[in-house]
C-alpha positions as a Markdown table, in Angstrom:
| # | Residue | x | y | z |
|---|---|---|---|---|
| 1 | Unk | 0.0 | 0.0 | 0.0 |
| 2 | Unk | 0.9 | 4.0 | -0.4 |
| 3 | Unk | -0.1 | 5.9 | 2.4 |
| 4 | Unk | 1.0 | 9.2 | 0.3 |
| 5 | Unk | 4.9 | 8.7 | -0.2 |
| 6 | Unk | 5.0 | 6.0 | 2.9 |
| 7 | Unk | 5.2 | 2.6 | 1.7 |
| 8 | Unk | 3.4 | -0.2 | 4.0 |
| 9 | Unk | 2.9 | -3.8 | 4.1 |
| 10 | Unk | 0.5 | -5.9 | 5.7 |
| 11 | Unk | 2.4 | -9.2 | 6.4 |
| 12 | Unk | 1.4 | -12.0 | 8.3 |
| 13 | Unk | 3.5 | -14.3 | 10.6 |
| 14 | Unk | 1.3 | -17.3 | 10.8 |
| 15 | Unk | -2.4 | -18.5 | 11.6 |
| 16 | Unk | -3.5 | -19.3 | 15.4 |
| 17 | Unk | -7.0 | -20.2 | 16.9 |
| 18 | Unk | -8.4 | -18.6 | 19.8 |
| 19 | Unk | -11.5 | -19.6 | 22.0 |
| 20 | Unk | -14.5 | -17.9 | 20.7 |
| 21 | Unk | -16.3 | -16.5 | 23.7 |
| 22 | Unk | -12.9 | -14.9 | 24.3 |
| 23 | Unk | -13.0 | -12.9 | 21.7 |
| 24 | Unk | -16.5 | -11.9 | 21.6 |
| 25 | Unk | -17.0 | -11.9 | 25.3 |
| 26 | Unk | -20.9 | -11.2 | 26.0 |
| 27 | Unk | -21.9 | -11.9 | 22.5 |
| 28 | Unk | -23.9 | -14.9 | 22.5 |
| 29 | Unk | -22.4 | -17.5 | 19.8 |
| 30 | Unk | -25.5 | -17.7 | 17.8 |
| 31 | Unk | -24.8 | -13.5 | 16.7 |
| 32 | Unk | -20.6 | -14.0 | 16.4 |
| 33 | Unk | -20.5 | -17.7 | 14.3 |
| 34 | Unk | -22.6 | -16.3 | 11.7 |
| 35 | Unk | -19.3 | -13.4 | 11.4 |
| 36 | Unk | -16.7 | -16.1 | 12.2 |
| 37 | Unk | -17.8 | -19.8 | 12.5 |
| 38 | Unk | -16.1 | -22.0 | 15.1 |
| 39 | Unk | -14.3 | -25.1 | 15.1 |
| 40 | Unk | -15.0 | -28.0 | 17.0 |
| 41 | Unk | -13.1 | -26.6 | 20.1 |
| 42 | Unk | -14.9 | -23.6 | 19.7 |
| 43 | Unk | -11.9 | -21.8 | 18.5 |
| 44 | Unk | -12.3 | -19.3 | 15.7 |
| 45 | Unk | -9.3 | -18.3 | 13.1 |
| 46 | Unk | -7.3 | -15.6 | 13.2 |
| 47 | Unk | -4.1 | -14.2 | 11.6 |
| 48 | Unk | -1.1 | -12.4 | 13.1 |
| 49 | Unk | -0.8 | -10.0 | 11.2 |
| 50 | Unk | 2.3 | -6.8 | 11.4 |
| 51 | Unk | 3.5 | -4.2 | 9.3 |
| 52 | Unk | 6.6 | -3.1 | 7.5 |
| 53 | Unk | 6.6 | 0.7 | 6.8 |
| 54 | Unk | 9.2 | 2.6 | 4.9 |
| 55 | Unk | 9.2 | 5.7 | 5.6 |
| 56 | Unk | 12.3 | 7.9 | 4.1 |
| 57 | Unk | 15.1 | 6.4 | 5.9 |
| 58 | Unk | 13.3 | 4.3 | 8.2 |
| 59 | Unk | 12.4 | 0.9 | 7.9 |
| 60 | Unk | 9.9 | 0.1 | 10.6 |
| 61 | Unk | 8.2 | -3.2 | 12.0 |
| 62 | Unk | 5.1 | -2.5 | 14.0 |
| 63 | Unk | 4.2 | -5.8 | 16.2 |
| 64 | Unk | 6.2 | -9.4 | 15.7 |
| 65 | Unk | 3.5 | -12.2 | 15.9 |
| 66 | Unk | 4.4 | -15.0 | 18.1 |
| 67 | Unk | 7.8 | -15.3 | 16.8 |
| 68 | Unk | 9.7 | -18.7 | 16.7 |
| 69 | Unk | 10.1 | -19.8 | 20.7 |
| 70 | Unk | 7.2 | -21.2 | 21.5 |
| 71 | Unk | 7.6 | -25.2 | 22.2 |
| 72 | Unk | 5.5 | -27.8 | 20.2 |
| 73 | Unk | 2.3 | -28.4 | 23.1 |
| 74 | Unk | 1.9 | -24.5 | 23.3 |
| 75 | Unk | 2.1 | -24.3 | 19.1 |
| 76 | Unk | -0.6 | -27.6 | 19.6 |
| 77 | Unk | -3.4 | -25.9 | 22.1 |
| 78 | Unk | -3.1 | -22.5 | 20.3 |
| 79 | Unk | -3.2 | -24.2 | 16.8 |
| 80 | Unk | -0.3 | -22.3 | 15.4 |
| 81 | Unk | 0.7 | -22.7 | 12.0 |
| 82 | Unk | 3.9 | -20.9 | 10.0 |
| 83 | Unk | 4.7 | -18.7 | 12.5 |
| 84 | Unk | 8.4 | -17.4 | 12.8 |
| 85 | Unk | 8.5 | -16.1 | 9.0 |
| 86 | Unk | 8.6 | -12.4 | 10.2 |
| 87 | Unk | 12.2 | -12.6 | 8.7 |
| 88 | Unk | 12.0 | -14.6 | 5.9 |
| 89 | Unk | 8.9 | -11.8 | 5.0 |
| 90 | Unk | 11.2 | -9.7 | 5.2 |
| 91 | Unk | 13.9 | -10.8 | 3.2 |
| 92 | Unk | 11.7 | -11.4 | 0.6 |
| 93 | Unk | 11.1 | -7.9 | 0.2 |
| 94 | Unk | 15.1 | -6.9 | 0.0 |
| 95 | Unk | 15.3 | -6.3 | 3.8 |
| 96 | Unk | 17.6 | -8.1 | 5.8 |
| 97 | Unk | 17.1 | -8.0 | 9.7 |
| 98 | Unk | 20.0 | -5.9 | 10.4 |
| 99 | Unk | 18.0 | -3.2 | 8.1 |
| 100 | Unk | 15.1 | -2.7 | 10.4 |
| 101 | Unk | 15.4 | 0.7 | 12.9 |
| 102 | Unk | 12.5 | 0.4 | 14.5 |
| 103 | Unk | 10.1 | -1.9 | 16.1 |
| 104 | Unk | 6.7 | -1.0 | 17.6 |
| 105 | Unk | 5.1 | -3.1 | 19.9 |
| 106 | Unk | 1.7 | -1.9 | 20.7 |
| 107 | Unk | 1.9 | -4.0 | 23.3 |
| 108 | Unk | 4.1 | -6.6 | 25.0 |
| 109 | Unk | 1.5 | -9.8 | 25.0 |
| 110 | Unk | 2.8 | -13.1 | 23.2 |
| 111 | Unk | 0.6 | -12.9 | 20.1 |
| 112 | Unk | 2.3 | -9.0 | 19.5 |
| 113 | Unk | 6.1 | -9.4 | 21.0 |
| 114 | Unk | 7.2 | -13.1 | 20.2 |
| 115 | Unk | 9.2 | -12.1 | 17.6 |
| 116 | Unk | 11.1 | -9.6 | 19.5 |
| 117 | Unk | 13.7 | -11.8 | 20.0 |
| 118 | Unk | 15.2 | -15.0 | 19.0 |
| 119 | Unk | 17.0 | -17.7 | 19.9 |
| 120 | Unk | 20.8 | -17.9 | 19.1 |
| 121 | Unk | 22.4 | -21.3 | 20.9 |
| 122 | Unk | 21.7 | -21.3 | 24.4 |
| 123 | Unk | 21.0 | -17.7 | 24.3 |
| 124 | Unk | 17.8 | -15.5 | 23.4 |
| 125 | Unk | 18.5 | -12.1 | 21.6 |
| 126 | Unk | 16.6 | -9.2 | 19.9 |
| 127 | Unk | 15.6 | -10.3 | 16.5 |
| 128 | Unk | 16.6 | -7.0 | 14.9 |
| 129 | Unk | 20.2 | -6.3 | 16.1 |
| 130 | Unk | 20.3 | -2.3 | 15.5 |
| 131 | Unk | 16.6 | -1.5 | 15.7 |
| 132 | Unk | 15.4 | 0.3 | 18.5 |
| 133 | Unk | 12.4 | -1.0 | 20.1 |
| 134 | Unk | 9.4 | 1.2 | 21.3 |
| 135 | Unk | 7.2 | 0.5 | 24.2 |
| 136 | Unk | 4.8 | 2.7 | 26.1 |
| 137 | Unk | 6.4 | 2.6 | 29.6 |
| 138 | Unk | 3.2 | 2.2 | 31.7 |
| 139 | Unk | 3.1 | -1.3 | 29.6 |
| 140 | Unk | 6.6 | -1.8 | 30.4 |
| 141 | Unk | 5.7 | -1.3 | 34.1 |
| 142 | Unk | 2.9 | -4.3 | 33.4 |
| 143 | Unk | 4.8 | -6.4 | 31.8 |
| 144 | Unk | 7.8 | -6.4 | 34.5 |
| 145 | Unk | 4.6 | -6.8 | 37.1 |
| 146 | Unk | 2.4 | -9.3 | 36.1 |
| 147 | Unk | -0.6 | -10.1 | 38.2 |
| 148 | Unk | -2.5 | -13.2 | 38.1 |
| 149 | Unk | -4.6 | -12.5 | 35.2 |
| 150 | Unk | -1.4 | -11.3 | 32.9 |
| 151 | Unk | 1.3 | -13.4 | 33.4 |
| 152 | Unk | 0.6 | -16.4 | 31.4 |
| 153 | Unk | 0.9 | -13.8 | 28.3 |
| 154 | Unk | 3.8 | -11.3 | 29.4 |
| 155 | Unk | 6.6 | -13.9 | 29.1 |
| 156 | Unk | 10.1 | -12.0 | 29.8 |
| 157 | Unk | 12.0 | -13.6 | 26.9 |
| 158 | Unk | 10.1 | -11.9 | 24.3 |
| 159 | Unk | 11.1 | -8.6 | 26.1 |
| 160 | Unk | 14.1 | -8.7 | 28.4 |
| 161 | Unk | 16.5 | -9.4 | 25.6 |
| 162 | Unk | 15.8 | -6.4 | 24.4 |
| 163 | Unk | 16.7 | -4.0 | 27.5 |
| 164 | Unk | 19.6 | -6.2 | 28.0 |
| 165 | Unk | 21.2 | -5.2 | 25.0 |
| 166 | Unk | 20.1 | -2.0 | 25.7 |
| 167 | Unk | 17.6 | -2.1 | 22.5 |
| 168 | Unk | 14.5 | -0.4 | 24.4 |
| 169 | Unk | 13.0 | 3.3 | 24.3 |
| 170 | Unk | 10.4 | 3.8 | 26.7 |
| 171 | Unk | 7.6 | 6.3 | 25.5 |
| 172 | Unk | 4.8 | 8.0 | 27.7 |
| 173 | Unk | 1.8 | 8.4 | 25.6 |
| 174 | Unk | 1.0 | 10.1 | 21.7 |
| 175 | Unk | 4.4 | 9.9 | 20.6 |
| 176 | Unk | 5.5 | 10.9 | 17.0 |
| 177 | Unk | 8.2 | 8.6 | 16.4 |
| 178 | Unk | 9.1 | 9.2 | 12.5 |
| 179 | Unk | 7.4 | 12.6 | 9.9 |
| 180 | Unk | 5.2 | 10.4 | 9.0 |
| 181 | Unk | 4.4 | 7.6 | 11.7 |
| 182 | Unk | 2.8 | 8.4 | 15.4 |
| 183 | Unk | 1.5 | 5.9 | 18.0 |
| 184 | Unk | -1.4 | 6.7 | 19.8 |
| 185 | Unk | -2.7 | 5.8 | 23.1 |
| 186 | Unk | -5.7 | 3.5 | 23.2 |
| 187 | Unk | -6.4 | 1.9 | 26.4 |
| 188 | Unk | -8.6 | -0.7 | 26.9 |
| 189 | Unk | -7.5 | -4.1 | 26.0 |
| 190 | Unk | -5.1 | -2.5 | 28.6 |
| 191 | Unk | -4.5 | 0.3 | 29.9 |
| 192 | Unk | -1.4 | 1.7 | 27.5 |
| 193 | Unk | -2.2 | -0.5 | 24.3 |
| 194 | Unk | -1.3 | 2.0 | 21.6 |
| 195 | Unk | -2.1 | 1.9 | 17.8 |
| 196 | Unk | 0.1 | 3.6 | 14.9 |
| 197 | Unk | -1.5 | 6.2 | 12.4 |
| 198 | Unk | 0.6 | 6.5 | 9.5 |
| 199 | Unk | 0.1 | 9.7 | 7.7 |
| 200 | Unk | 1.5 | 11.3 | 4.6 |
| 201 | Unk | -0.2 | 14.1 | 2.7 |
| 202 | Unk | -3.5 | 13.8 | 2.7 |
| 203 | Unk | -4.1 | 10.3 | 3.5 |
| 204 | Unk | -4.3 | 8.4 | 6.7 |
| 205 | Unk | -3.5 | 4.8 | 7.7 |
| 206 | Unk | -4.8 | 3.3 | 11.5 |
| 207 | Unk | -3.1 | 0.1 | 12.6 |
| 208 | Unk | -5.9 | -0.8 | 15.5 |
| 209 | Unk | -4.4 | -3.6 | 17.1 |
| 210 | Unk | -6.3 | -5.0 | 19.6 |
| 211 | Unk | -8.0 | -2.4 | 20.1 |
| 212 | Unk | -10.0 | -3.9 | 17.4 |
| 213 | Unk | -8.9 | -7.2 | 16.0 |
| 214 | Unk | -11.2 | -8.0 | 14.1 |
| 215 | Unk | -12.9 | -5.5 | 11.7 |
| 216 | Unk | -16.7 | -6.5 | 13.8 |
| 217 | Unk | -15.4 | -5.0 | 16.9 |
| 218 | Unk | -15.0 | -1.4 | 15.2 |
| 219 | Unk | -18.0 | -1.7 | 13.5 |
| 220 | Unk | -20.9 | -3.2 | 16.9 |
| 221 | Unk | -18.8 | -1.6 | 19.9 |
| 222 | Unk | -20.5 | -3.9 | 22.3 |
| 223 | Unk | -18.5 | -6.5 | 21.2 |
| 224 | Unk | -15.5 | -6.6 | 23.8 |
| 225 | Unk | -13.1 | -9.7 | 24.0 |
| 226 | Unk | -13.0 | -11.3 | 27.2 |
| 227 | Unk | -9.2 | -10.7 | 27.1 |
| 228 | Unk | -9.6 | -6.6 | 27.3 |
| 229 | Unk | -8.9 | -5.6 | 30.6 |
| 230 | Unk | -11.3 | -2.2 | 30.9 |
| 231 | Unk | -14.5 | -3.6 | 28.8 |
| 232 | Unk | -15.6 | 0.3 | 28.9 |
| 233 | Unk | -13.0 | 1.8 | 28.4 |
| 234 | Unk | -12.4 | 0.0 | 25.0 |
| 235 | Unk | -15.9 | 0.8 | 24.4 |
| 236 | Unk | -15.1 | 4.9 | 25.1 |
| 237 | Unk | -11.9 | 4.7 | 22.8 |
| 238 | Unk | -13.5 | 2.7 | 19.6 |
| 239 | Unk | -16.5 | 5.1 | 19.6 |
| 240 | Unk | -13.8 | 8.3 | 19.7 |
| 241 | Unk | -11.7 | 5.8 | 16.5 |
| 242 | Unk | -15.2 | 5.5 | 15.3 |
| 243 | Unk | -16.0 | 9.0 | 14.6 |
| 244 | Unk | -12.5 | 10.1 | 13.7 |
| 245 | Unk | -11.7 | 7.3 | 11.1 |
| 246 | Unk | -15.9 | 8.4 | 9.4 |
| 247 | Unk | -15.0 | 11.7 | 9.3 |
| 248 | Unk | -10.8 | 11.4 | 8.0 |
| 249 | Unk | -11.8 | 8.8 | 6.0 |
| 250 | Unk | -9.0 | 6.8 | 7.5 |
| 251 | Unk | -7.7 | 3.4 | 6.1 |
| 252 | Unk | -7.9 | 1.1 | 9.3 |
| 253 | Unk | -5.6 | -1.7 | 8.8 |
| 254 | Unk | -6.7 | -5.0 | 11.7 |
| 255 | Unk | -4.5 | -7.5 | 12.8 |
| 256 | Unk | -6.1 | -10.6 | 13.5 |
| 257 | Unk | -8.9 | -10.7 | 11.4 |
| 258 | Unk | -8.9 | -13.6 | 8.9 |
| 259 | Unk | -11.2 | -12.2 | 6.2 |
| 260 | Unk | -10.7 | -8.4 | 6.3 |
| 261 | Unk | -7.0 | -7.1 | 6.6 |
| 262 | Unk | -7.8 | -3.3 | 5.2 |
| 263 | Unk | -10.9 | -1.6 | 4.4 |
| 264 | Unk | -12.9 | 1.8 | 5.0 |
| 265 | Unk | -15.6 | 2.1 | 7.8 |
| 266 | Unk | -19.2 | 3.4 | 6.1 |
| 267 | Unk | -22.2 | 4.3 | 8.2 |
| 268 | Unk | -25.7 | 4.3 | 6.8 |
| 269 | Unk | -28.3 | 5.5 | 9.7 |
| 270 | Unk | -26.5 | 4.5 | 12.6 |
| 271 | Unk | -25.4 | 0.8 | 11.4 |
| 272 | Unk | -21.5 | 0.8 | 10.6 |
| 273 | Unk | -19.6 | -1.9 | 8.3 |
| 274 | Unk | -16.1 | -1.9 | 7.0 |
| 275 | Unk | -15.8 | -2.4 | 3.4 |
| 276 | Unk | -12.9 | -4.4 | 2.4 |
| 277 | Unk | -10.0 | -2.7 | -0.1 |
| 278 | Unk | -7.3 | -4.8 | -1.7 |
| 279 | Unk | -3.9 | -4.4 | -1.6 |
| 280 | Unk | -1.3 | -3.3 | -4.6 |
């Protein structure tokens, strides 16, 4: 895609399954299957999806996937497949890793950090030897202080790596981080997620994260994983996306979502949809 003269990718570093009523929370099945149908574990699909931008002299990666660590009974229950192809992505569009200056995370849990790193003989080390990874620090803070709920997705070899090779740049909320390339606060999923708006001209770009994995939950704001930590507050921040992306007419580029990966947001007397664009 052109996001005026920004050049971004939507890659994808594999295909995982997650339990349905965690992603749709309160939904009753009977509303979400008919969006996206569940297997026999009552798992639906989704991608993970990240970003190469090249911006000027930057070559940016915004969120990792799950990244090559896991062992072969976590890849089992979460149904991974082809994961750990970030680089080879990569490489297939003339980048080698050493290449990369910057890596967002917009936010440290497994499905959006794994990547970070890698391991190199007995030893785990950032994926991206001269890139500079961003974090917000509140998430940071989370991260290094897990509580019950948390840990079993803040896993400190995806991170720590990083700060011990002294890799990591701790933000504190908007930040523009290239011209054309800011990350914005949007809590809810937890309380320092942040999404990146690429803009360049007069066109926008909206990498949503999780504050809107799949393209449903920008278009019924009701529909709150399970997994977000302040159900309202996602709610407060998708209706402000909402309004802003109608009246910008912003691109909104979503990461997990198996069937939509870009596409416009359209309202016609209160109902909203996202119509689907293809990619150069």
């Amino acid at each position: 895609m052109k996001i005026g003269d920004v050049e971004v990718h939507l890659l994808c570093d594999g295909v995982a399954f997650t339990d349905g009523g965690g992603m749709f929370g309160l939904v009753p099945k009977v509303m979400w299957e008919k969006k996206h149908p569940a297997d026999g574990y009552n798992r639906v699909e989704m991608l993970m999806n990240f970003l190469l931008i090249r911006d000027g002299e930057h070559n940016i990666v915004v969120d990792t996937g799950y990244g090559s660590k896991l062992n072969p009974r976590t890849r089992e229950l979460l149904g991974l497949t082809e994961t750990g192809r970030l680089p080879e992505q990569l490489r297939e569009r003339g980048l080698e890793l050493s290449q990369i200056d910057l890596v967002i995370n917009t936010h440290l849990h497994a499905d959006h950090c794994g990547g970070n790193t890698v391991g190199q003989g007995e030893q785990i080390v950032p994926t991206f030897p001269r890139a500079t990874y961003i974090v917000q620090g509140r998430e940071w803070d989370a991260a290094m202080n897990p509580n019950e709920r948390t840990k079993a997705t803040y896993l400190p070899e995806n991170f720590l790596p990083v700060q011990e090779a002294d890799r990591l740049e701790l933000i504190e909320g908007d930040t523009q981080i290239t011209p054309h390339v800011r990350c914005v606060l949007t809590a809810g999923h937890d309380s320092s997620h942040q999404s990146v708006l690429i803009e360049s001209g007069d066109e926008k770009a909206f990498y949503l994260a999780d504050l809107a994995p799949f393209a449903v939950h920008i278009e019924r704001l009701a529909w709150v994983p399970s997994y977000d930590l302040d159900p309202m507050g996602t709610i407060d921040t998708r209706r402000r996306i909402q309004q802003w992306a109608m009246k910008e007419h912003v691109l909104l580029i979503f990461d997990h979502d198996p069937k939509i990966g870009i596409g416009y947001l359209h309202n016609d007397s209160g109902r909203y949809w996202v119509e689907p664009v293809a990619s150069d």
